[in-house]
C-alpha positions in Angstrom: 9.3 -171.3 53.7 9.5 -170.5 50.0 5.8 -171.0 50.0 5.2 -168.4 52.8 7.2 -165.5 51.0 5.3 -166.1 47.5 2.0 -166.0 49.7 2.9 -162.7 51.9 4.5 -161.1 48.5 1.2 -159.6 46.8 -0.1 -157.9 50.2 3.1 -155.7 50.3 2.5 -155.1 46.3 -0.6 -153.6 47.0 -0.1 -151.4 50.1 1.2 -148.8 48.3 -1.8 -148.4 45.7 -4.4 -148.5 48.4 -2.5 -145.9 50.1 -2.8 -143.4 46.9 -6.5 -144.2 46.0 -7.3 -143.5 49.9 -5.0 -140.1 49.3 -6.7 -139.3 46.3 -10.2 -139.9 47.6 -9.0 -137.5 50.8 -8.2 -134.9 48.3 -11.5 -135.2 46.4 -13.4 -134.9 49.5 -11.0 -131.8 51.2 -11.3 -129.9 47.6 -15.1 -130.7 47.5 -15.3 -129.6 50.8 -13.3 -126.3 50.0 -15.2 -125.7 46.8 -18.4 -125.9 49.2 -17.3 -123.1 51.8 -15.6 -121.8 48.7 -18.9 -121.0 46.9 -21.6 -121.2 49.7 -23.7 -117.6 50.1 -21.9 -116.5 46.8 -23.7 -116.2 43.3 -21.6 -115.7 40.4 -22.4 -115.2 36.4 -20.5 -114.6 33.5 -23.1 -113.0 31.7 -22.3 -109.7 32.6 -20.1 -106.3 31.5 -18.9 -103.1 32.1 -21.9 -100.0 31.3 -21.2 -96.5 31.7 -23.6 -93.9 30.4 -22.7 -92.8 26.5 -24.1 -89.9 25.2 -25.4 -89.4 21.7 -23.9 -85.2 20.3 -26.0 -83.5 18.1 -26.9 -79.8 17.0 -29.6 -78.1 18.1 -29.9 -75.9 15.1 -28.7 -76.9 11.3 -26.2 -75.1 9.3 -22.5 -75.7 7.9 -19.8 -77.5 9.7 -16.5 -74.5 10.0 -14.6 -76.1 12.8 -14.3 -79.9 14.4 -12.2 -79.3 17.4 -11.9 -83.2 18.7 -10.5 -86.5 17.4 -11.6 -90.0 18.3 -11.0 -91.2 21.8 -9.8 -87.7 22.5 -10.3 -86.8 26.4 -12.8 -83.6 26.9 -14.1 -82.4 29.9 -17.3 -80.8 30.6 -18.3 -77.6 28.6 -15.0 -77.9 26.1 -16.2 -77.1 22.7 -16.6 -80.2 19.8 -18.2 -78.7 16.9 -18.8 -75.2 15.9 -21.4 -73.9 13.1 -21.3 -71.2 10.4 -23.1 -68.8 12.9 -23.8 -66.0 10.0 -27.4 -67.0 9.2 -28.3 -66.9 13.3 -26.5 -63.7 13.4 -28.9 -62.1 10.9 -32.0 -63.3 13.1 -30.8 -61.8 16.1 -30.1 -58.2 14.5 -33.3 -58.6 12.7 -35.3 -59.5 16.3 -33.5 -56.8 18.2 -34.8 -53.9 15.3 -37.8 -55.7 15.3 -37.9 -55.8 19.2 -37.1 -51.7 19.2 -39.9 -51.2 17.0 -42.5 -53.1 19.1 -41.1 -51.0 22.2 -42.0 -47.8 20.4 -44.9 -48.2 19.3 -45.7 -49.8 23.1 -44.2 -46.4 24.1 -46.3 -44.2 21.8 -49.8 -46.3 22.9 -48.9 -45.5 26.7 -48.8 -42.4 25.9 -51.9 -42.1 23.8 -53.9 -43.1 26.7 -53.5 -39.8 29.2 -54.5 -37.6 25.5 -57.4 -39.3 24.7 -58.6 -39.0 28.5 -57.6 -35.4 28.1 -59.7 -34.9 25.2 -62.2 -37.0 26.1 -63.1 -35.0 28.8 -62.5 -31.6 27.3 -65.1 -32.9 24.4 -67.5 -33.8 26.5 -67.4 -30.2 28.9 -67.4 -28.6 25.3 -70.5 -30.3 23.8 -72.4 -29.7 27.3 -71.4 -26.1 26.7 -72.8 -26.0 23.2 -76.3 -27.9 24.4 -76.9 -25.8 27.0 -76.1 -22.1 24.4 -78.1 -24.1 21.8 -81.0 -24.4 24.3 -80.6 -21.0 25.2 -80.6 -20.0 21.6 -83.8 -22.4 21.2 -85.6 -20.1 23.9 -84.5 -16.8 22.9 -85.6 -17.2 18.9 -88.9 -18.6 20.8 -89.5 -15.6 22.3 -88.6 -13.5 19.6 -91.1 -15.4 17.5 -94.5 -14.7 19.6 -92.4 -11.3 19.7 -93.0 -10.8 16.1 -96.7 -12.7 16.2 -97.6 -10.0 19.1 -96.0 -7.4 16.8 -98.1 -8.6 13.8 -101.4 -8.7 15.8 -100.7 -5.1 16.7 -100.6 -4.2 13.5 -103.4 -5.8 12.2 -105.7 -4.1 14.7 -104.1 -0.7 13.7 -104.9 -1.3 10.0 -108.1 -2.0 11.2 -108.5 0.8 13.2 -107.2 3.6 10.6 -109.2 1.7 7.9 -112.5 2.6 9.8 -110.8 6.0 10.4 -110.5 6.5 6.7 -113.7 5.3 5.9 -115.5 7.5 7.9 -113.3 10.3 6.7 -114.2 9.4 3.0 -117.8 9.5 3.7 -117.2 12.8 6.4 -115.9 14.1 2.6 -119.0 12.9 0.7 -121.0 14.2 2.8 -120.0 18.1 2.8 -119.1 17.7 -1.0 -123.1 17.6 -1.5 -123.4 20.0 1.3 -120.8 22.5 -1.0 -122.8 22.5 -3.4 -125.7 23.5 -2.1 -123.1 26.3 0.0 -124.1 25.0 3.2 -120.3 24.5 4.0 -117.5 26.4 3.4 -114.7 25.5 1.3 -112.4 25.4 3.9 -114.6 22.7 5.8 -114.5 20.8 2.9 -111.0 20.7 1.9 -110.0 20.1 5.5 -112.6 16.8 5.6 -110.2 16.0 1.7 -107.2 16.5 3.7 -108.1 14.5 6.9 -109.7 11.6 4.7 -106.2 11.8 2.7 -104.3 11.3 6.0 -106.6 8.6 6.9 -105.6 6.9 3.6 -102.1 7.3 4.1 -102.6 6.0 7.6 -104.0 2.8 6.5 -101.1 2.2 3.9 -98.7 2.6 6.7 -100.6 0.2 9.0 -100.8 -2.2 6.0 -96.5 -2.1 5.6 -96.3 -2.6 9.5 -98.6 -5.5 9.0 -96.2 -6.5 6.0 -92.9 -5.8 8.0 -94.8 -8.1 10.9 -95.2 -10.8 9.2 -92.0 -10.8 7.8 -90.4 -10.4 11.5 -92.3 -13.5 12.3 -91.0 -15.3 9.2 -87.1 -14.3 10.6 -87.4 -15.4 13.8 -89.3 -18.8 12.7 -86.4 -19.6 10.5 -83.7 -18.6 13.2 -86.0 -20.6 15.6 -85.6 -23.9 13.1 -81.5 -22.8 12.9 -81.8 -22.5 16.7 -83.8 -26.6 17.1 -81.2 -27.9 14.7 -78.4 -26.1 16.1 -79.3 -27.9 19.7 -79.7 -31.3 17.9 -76.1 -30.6 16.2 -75.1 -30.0 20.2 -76.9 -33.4 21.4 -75.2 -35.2 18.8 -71.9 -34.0 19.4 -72.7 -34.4 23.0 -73.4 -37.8 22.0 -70.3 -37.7 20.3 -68.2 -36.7 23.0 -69.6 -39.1 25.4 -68.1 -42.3 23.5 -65.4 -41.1 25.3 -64.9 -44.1 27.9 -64.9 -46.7 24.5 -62.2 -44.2 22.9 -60.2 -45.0 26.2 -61.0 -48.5 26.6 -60.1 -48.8 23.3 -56.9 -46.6 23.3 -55.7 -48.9 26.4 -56.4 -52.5 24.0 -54.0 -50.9 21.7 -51.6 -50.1 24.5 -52.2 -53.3 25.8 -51.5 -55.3 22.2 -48.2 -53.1 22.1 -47.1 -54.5 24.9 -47.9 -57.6 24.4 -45.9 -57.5 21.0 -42.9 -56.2 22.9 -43.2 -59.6 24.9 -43.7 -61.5 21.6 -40.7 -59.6 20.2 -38.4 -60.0 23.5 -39.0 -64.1 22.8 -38.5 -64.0 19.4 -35.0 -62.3 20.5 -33.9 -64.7 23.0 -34.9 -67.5 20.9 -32.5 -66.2 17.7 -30.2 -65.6 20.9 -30.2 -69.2 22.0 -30.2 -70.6 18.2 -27.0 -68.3 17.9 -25.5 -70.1 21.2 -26.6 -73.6 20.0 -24.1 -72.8 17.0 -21.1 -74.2 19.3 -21.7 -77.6 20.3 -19.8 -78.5 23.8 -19.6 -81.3 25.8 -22.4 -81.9 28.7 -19.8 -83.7 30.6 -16.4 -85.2 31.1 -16.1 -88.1 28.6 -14.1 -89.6 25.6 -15.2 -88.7 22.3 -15.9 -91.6 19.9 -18.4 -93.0 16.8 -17.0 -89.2 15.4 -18.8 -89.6 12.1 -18.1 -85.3 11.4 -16.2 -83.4 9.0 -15.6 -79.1 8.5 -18.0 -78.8 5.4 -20.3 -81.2 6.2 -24.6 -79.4 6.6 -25.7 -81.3 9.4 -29.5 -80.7 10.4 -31.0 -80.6 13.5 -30.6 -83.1 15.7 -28.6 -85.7 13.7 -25.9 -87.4 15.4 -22.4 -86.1 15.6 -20.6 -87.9 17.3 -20.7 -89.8 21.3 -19.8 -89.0 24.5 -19.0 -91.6 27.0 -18.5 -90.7 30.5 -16.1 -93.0 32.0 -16.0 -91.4 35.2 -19.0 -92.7 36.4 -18.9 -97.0 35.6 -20.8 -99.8 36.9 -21.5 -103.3 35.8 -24.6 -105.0 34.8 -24.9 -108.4 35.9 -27.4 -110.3 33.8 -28.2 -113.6 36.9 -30.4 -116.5 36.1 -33.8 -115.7 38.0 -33.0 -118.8 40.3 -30.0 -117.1 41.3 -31.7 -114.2 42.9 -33.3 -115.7 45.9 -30.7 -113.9 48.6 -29.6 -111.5 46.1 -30.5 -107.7 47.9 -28.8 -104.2 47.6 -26.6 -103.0 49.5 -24.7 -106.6 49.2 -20.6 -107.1 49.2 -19.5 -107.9 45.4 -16.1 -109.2 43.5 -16.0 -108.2 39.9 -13.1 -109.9 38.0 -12.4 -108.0 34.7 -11.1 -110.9 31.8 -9.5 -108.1 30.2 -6.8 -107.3 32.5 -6.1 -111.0 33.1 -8.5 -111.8 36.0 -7.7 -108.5 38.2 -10.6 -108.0 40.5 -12.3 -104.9 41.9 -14.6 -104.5 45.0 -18.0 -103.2 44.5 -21.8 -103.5 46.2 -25.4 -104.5 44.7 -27.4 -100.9 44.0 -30.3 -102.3 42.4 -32.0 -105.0 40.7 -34.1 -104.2 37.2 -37.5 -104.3 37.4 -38.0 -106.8 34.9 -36.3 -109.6 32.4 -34.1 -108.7 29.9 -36.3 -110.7 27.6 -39.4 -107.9 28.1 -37.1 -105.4 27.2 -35.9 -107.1 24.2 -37.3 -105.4 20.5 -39.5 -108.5 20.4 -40.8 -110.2 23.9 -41.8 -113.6 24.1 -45.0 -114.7 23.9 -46.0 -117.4 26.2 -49.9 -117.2 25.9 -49.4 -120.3 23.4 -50.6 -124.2 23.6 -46.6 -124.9 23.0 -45.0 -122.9 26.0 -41.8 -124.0 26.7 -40.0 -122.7 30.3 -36.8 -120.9 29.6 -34.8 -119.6 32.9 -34.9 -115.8 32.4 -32.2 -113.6 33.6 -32.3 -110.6 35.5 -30.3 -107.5 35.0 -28.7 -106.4 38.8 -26.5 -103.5 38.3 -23.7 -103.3 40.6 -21.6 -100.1 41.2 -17.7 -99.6 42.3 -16.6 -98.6 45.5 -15.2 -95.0 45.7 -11.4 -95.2 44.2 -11.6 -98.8 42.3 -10.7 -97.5 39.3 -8.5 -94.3 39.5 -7.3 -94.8 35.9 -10.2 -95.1 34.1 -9.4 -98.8 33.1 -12.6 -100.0 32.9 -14.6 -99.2 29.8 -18.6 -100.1 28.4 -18.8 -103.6 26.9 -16.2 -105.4 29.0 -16.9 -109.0 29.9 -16.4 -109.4 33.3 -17.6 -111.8 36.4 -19.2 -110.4 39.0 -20.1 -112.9 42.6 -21.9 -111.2 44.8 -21.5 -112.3 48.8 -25.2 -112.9 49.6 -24.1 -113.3 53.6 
């Protein structure tokens, strides 16, 4: 009897233990079976964080710091001023390129009106020099006619002369003759002075035909010499005409001038808005609604154009970048369901979808890419960036900030 109860004692011993190890094998299996459903269609990473876009302020223009109107982490929303310039020196332009601009419209002015005028008197040059060809042509004919005037005039007279010198000559002999004849008183003395006087008047006669020969010629000389005055009279009148009928180039030309002037009014209306804009770019303001930070600014300070100010990051508009091993991506696609849990605010989750997936490694994008084309290649799993944005309303508050760590799983079913 004894011997029975020390034989069944070590059976009862053990019941208990094989009880717990079958227990604790149960609850291996149900949690590996939970962490199964758990995890299956889901892909998680911890290599991810909050991104929002963060915009770099700076001036347009150069000049002297008079007013900083923001602090770090200070709240602005879209068009609030940050940083205004001395504005005196962009002030000066402008005046300057509105006189300059006033100017440039005058003188466009005056050439506009320069253009009708010089038609005007284009045309009136040209009626005027046909005027003058055709009373220098005119003048050309008359002193033409006037010359064989004076040559008939001065052949008349030469056949005169001739004519009263044989007159006189046959007086003068008429005279000889009865002088003998007197002598002999075979004439009377009042034949013979009668022959004196008539070969006297024949004399006298000649000498008058020789001083209408003399005034001939000189008529013919007078109306040569207005005849020259008259050709180079009617070449002065072609050469004016000539003259006048550059006319069309004086227009053409008149209207280039015009058409400079204008275009230096345009020249000058750019130069104006461009000291207008400069002027404007004197107060920086905020593109958007953000939080000021990195503000690296002082009043004082000469900044130049386009050196950093300060940043601007928008927190209004936040998503996450989810950096997933390449092998992870197989059922990864936009539009997917996605849990982010934020480590900051002690594992608190928000609700969010897949919009995209980069369209490379963030290796490639990295200042110096890997170079595989080598004889000692080694395979390293690359990760993907997939950025995932927050349903509307997630974060009212503004919680969420660029840089957080978070872990994003995305529901790939």
């Amino acid at each position: 009897m004894v011997d029975q109860v020390a034989t069944d004692k070590p059976s009862v011993i053990h019941q208990p233990r094989v009880r717990l190890i079958i227990g604790a094998v149960l609850l291996l299996v149900i949690g590996a079976a939970a962490w199964v459903w758990m995890t299956a269609n889901r892909e998680s990473t911890d290599d991810a964080q909050v991104d929002a876009r963060v915009t770099q302020i700076s001036s347009r223009v150069g000049g002297t710091v008079t007013k900083v109107a923001v602090n770090d982490n200070q709240v602005v929303e879209a068009g609030a001023v940050l940083i205004e310039l001395d504005p005196r020196d962009y002030q000066v332009a402008v005046d300057k390129a509105r006189a300059e601009l006033a100017d440039a419209e005058a003188t466009a002015v005056a050439a506009q009106n320069t253009i009708p005028i010089t038609s005007t008197t284009a045309a009136s040059q040209v009626t005027t020099a046909r005027g003058g060809v055709a009373q220098a042509q005119s003048g050309v004919s008359a002193s033409g006619k006037e010359v064989e005037a004076a040559r008939a005039r001065l052949t008349t007279a030469q056949a005169h002369v001739r004519e009263v010198e044989a007159n006189a000559t046959r007086a003068a002999r008429d005279v000889e003759r009865l002088r003998g004849l007197l002598a002999k008183d075979e004439v009377s003395q009042q034949q013979f002075d009668t022959a004196s006087a008539a070969a006297d008047a024949q004399r006298a006669a000649v000498e008058s035909a020789r001083s209408q020969v003399a005034e001939a010629e000189a008529g013919i000389r007078v109306a040569e010499s207005r005849l020259a005055q008259a050709h180079a009279g009617e070449q002065q009148a072609h050469a004016e005409l000539q003259a006048a009928q550059t006319g069309p180039s004086q227009i053409a030309a008149t209207r280039a001038r015009a058409s400079a002037a204008t275009a230096r009014v345009q020249q000058a209306r750019a130069t104006l808005a461009q000291a207008e804009l400069n002027l404007q770019y004197t107060t920086v303001k905020a593109p958007a609604r953000g939080i000021v930070s990195k503000k690296g600014i002082n009043v004082g300070q000469v900044v130049q154009s386009g050196q950093p100010l300060l940043a601007l990051v928008q927190i209004d508009d936040v998503w996450v970048t989810a950096n997933f091993k390449e092998t992870q991506l197989k059922d990864v696609r936009p539009g997917q369901r996605a849990v982010i849990e934020v480590d900051a605010y002690g594992g608190r989750t928000f609700k969010g979808k897949v919009d995209s997936i980069a369209g490379a490694t963030g290796a490639r994008f990295s200042l110096l890419p890997p170079e595989n084309a080598t004889g000692n290649f080694v395979k390293v799993v690359q990760r993907v960036p997939v950025k995932i944005v927050l349903d509307p309303g997630q974060d009212p508050d503004h919680l969420l900030r660029p840089g957080m760590s978070v872990t994003p799983t995305v529901h790939t079913k």
